[in-house]
N, C-alpha and C positions, 0 to 999 in steps of 0.2 A: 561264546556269549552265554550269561547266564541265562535260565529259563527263564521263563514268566510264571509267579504262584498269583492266582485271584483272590482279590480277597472282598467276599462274602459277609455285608454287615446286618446282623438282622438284630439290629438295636430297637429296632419300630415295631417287630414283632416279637420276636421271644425272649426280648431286653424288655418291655412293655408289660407283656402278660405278668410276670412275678410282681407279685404283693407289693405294695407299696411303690412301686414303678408306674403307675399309669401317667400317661400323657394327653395333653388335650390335641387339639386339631394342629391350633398355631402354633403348639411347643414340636410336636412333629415333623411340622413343617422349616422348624428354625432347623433340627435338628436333621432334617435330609439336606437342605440347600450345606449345611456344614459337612457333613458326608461325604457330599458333590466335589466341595472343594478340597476336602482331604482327598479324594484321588478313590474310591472305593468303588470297586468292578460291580459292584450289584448289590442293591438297597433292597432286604425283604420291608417292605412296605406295611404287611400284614397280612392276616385270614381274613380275606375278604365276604365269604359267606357268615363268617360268626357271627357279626352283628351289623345294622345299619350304618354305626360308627366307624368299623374298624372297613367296610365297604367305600365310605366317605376318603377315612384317609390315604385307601389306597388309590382312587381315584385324584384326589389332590396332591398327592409328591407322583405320580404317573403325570399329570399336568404339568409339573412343575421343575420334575429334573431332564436333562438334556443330555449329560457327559457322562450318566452308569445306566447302567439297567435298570430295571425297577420291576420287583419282581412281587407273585401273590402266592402263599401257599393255600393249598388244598388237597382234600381227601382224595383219594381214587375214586371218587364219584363225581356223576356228571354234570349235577346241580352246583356243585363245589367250582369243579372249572367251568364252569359257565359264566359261576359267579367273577371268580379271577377274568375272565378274559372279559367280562362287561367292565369291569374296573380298570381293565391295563389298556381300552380300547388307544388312548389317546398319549400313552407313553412311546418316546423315541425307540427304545429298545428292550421288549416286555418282553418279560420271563412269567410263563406258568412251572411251578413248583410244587407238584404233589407226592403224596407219599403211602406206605402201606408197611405195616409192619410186615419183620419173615424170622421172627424168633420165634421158639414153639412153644412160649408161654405167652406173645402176643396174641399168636395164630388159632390157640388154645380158649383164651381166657377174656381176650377181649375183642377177637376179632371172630373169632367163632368159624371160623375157614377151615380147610384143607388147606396144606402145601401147593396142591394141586389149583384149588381155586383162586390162591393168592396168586399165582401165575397169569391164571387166565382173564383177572382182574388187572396186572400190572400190564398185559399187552393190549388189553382193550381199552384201557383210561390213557396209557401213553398216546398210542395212534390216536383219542379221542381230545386231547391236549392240542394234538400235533396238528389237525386241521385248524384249529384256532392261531397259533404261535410256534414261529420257526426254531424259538428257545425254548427249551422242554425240561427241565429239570425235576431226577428223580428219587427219590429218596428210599431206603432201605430199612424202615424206623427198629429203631432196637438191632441194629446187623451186627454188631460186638457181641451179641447172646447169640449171633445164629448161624444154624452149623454151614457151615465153609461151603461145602459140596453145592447145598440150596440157597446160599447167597450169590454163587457164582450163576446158578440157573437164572434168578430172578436179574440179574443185572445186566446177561447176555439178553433178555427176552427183551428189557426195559429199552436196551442199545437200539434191539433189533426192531422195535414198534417204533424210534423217532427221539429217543431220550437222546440231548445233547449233552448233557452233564448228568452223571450216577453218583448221589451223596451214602455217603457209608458213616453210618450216624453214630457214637458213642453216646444212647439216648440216656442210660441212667450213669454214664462216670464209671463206667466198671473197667475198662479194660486198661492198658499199661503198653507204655511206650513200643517195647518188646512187640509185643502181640500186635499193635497195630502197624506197625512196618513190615510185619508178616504179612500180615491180612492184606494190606494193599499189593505186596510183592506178589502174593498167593493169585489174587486179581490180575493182575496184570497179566501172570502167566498162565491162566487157566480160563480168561475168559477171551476168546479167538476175536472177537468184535472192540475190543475195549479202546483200540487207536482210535474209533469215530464217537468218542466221549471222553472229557475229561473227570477224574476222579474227585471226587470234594470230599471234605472232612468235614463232621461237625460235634466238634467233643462238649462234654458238659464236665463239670470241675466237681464231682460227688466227694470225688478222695484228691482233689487238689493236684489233677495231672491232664487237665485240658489242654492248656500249652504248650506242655511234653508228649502230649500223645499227638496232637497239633502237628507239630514242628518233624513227629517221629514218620510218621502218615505224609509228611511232604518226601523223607528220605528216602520213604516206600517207592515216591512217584507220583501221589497225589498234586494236583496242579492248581486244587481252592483250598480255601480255609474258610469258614464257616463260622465268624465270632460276632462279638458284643463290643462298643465304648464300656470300656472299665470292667466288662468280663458279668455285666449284668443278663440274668436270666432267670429261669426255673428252679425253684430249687439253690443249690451251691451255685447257680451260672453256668457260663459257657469261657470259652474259652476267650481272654482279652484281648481285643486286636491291638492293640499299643503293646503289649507284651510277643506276639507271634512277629509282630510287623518289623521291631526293634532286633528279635533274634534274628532274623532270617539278615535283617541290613549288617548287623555288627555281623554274623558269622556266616558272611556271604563264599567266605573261602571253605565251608565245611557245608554247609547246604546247598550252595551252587546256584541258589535263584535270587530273584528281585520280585521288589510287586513295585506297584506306578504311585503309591501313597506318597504325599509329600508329608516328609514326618514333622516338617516343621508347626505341623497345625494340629498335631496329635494333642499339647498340652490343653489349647483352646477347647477342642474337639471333648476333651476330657472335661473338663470343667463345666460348659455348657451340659452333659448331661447330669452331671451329681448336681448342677445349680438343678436341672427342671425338677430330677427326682429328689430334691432336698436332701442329699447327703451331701458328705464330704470327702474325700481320699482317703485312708489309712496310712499315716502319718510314714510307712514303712511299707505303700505300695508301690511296688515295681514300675519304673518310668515316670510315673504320675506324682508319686506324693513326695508330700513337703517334704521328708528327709532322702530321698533319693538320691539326690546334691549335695547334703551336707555332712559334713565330716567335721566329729568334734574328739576322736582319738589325736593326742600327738603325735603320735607315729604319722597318722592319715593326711592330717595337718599338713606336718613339715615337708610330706610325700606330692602331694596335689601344689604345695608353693613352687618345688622344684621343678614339679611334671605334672601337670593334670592329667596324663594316660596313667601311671604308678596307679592310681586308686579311680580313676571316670573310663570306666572303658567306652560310652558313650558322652558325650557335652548335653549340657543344659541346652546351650543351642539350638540341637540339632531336634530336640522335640517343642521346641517354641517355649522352653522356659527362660521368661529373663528377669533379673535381679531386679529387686526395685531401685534403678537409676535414677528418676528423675522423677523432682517433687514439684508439683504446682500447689498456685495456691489463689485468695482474692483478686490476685491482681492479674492473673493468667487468663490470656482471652480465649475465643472458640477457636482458631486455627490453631495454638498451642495444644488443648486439649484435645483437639480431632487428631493431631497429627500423632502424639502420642497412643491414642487408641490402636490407630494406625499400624505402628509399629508392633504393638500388644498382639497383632491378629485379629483385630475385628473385624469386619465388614460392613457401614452402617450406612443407610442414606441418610440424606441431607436432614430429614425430619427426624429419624432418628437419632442424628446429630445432637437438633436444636432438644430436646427433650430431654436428652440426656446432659447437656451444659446446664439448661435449668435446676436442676437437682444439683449437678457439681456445687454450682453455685450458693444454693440453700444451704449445702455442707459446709463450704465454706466460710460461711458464717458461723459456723458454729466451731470447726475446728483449724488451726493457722495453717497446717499444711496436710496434703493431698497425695498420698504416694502410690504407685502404681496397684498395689494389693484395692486398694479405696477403687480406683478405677474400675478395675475390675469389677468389686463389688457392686458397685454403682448401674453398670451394662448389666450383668448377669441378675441381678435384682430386677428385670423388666419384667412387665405383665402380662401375661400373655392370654388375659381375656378381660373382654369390656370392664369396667368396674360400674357395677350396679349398684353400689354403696360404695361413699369414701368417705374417710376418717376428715372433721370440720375439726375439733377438737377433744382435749379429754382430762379431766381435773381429780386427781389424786392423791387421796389421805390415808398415810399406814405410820404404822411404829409398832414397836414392840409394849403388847398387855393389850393394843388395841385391834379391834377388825378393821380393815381396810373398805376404803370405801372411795370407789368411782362413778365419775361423771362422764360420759359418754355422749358427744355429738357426730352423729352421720349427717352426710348429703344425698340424698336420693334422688336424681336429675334437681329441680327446682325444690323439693321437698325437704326439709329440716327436722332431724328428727335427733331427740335428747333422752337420757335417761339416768337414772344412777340407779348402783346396785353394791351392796355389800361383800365378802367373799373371804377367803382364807389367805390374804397377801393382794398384793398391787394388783397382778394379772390374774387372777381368780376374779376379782370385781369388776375390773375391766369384762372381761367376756362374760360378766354373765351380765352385763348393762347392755352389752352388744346382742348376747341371746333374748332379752327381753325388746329389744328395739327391733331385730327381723326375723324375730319369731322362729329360730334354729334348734328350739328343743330336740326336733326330732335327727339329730346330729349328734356326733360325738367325735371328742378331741381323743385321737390313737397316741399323738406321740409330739411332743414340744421340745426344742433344743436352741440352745444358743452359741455362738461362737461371733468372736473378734474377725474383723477383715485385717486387721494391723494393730502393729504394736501399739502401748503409750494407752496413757487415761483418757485421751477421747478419740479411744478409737470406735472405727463406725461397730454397732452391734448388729451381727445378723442372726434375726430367730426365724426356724423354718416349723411349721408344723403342718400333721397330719391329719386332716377330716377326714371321719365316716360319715354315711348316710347309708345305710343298707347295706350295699355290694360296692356300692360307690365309693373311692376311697380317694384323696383331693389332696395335693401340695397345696400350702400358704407361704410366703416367704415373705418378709419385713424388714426397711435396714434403716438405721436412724442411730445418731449416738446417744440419745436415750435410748433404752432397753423398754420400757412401758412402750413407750409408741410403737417401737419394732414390735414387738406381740400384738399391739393392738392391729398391725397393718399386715400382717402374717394371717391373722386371724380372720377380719374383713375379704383379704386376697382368697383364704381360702373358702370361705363363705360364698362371693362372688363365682368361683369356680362350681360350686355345687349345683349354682342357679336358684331360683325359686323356689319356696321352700312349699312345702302343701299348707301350711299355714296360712303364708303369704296368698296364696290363688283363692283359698276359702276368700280372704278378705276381700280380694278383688272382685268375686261372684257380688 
């Protein structure tokens, strides 16, 4: 029988922290129950002592998921796991997760230790974890930098205080395939405790070998993996679990294990995150993106008509890609349109449902047909915090030699509020009528993008863009087949997500 590899998703936490990845409460929370249901051994939820926020979400997907673990990292200090174990009180199956560097430029420079005290640290915070939670998980930060001999000491100590799982981190991307099937081989056989823990990996992709050293570290022995949806993280990221998940399934005759992921939900799975963080796939990413499937050499062509194994070593299929088959359109009721979502891999309740037909609907009207890409668009376009302002209407004058000039109506609960403002092109006047109406001066747009959901002239446009506010940094996303509207509701969305502006609270005073 094959073995069992774990696999390790810390999309919530060091998929989060990187720049322009932040997530809110309810985006987090969509993205653990999807997690759940792709089949993943254990949800790092977050650092739960970092901040109030990231204490919140760890204590709401611990509430919320049932079928993986859910787990908090933390320092080797006792305030840290304290903090974790008040947040995992109410999860079915909590994991405390701490860590301590033991490279001698960690040890040196930033942790200011001895060898010696790092030791004495790693068996006093394990056993100090371990009265709290029966799952212990321990991490060895920067272990690729550190020498062998004192990596072996620190993980037999870790074993021997109560660590159920010893992670062996590739924290900056330095190390290579090679060297890491060593290092876990080197483990295996030099640490005399290591059967009463299992070995996890958690590569970062610095020099673009997360996956390979991933997958190298299972050959060693290793029994987790340690990744991201879509390979998002710190820095270059971590290593992508749709890319480890898909090797290890296709080349199950040369790796020898399994993991319990259903891959059919990987494409979904994917998509939901690049929609929260407002990106998009790389049109040439592995698994995931839009050219994965497609084949436009003759050779490739004539090869895939014959045999789809010739050139698919995996099927669209088998990661929940499917073709846009079927087109609705005005005349298409809710149970056509639920039942297709259906198919797509959604999960929606009933009210979710109806919400989501209303919009079909609007669409509808505007373009004759409705094809699976639009669907999509349409769900993953949801909102996922209250809307404190919404777009009433908006009236726009441009051409060329002249300035553009828009009219801008919001809703504020019962409150109506207008304005116009001039600008450099359609969307420059548009937002700056919007910054003159909820007073967002102290705001700034990082980054504006647009793309088609489908083909053809009216197709839906979706524009995603990025607010600042200080440190604060906020997805907007907009879908409309006008493009002015999509910005203007990208923008509003991302407004909305900021909250209240200090402006706005002056006023209220």
């Amino acid at each position: 029988m094959p073995r069992q590899v774990k696999i390790f998703d810390t999309t919530l936490r060091d998929g989060e922290q990187s720049p322009g990845c932040s997530m809110n409460l309810q985006e987090k929370l969509e993205l653990a129950r999807q997690l759940e249901a792709l089949g993943v051994d254990v949800i790092e939820a977050g650092f739960a002592v970092s901040s109030p926020g990231d204490f919140e979400s760890v204590k709401s997907v611990a509430d919320l998921v049932k079928d993986a673990s859910v787990c908090s990292l933390a320092r080797a200090v006792e305030k840290d796991i304290d903090a974790a174990y008040d947040a995992l009180r109410t999860a079915a199956q909590p994991r405390i997760h701490l860590f301590i560097a033991t490279s001698p430029i960690h040890m040196k420079y930033k942790l200011r230790m001895s060898p010696q005290q790092v030791l004495e640290r790693t068996a006093a915070m394990v056993a100090y974890a371990k009265k709290y939670c029966a799952d212990v998980e321990f991490s060895a930060e920067d272990a690729t930098r550190s020498e062998r001999e004192f990596l072996a000491q620190v993980v037999r100590t870790a074993i021997a205080s109560g660590a159920t799982t010893v992670n062996i981190p590739d924290t900056v991307g330095y190390t290579t395939p090679a060297e890491m099937r060593a290092l876990i081989e080197y483990l295996r056989e030099s640490v005399d405790n290591i059967e009463n823990a299992v070995i996890s990996l958690h590569c970062h992709d610095d020099l673009g070998m997360a996956a390979a050293n991933s997958l190298a570290g299972v050959r060693g022995g290793a029994g987790q993996i340690e990744c991201t949806v879509n390979g998002i993280g710190e820095r270059a990221g971590n290593a992508p679990l749709e890319e480890v998940v898909m090797a290890l399934r296709t080349r199950g005759d040369y790796y020898g294990c399994q993991t319990r992921i259903d891959s059919t939900k990987i494409y979904r799975t994917s998509r939901l995150v690049y929609n929260i963080i407002g990106q998009s796939a790389p049109l040439n990413k592995a698994i995931v993106g839009k050219n994965a499937f497609s084949h436009e050499s003759g050779i490739h062509q004539h090869g895939v008509l014959a045999e789809k194994s010739t050139y698919e070593i995996i099927t669209p299929e088998s990661v929940g890609f499917h073709a846009n088959t079927m087109v609705l359109g005005k005349h298409s009721g809710r149970h056509a349109f639920s039942e297709r979502l259906k198919e797509l891999g959604y999960k929606l309740s009933a009210e979710e449902i109806d919400a989501f037909f209303v919009k079909f609907k609007e669409i509808c009207d505007r373009k004759k047909n409705i094809s699976d890409a639009d669907l999509e668009a349409i769900v993953d376009n949801r909102q996922y915090v209250e809307n404190y302002y919404e777009l009433e209407s908006f009236s726009v004058q441009c051409g060329k030699g002249t300035a553009a000039v828009c009219v801008v109506k919001l809703r504020r609960g019962e409150e109506r509020l207008e304005d116009v403002s001039m600008g450099d092109g359609p969307v420059d006047a548009a937002y700056n009528a919007v910054d003159k109406l909820v007073g967002s001066s102290d705001s700034e747009l990082e980054s504006y993008s647009i793309h088609s959901s489908s083909d053809g002239k009216d197709a839906l446009g979706e524009v995603v863009v990025k607010l600042r506010r200080g440190e604060q940094i906020v997805t907007g996303r907009g879908l409309s087949t006008d493009i002015i509207e999509s910005s203007i509701l990208a923008y509003v969305n991302a407004i909305n997500k900021l909250g209240i502006s200090p402006r706005e609270k002056e006023a209220a005073l």
